[in-house]
C-alpha positions in Angstrom: -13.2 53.1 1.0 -14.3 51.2 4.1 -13.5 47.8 1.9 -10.3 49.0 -0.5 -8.0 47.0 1.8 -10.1 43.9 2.0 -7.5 41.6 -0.1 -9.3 38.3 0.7 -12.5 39.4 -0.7 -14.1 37.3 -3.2 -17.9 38.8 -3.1 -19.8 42.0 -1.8 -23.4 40.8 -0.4 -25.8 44.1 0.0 -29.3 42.9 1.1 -32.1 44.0 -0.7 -33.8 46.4 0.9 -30.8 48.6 1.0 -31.9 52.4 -0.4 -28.5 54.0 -1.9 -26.5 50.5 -2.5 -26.9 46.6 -4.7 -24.8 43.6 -5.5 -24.8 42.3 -8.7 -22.8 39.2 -9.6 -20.9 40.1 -5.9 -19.7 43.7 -7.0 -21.0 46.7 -5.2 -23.2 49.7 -7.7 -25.4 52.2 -6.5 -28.8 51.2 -6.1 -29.2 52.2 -9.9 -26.2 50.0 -11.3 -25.0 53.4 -12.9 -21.7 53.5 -11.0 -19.3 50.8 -10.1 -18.5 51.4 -6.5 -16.1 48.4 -5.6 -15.0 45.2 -7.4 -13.8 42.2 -4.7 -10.2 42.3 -4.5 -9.5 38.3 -4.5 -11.8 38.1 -7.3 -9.6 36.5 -10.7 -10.3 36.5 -14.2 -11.8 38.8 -16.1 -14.6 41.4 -15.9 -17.7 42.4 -18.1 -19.3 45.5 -17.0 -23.5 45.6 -16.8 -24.7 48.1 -19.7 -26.4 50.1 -17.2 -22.8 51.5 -15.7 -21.6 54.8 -16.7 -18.8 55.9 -13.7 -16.2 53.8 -12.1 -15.5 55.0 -8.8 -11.8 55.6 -8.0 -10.5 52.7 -6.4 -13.1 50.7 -7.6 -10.8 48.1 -8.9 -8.0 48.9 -6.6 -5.5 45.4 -5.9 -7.8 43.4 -7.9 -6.3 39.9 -9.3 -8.6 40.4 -12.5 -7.0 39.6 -16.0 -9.1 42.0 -17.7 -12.2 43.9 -17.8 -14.8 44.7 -20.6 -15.9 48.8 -20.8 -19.1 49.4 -22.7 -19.6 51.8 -24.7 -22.0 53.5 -21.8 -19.6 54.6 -19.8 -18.9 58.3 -19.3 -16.4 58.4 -16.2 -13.2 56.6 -14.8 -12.2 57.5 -11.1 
């Protein structure tokens, strides 16, 4: 929750070696890319989730300025 606020935020930068957390495409995941943790806030458009994701945290999405976003049919949880 440390970045739900963050309303500027345009990309989420982990660095590699990080053990529990990864950036893909700017968007925070667990290490494993099974659960979208946090989507940048000032990010626009629209939204494709990775195959590999199966939860959405709560929040996850939380003030975005996206237009829409693509489920797969992996997913198995919506915070």
């Amino acid at each position: 929750s440390a970045i739900v606020d963050c309303s500027l935020l345009t990309v989420i930068y982990v660095n590699d070696l990080n053990e529990y957390y990864r950036s893909y495409d700017g968007v925070l995941f667990d290490k494993d890319m099974q659960t979208l943790i946090s989507f940048p806030a000032a990010r626009m458009g629209s939204y494709e989730l990775p195959l590999s994701v199966e939860n959405i945290e709560p929040y996850a999405f939380y003030g975005s300025n996206l237009t829409s976003v693509t489920l797969t049919e992996n997913i198995q949880q919506v915070g």
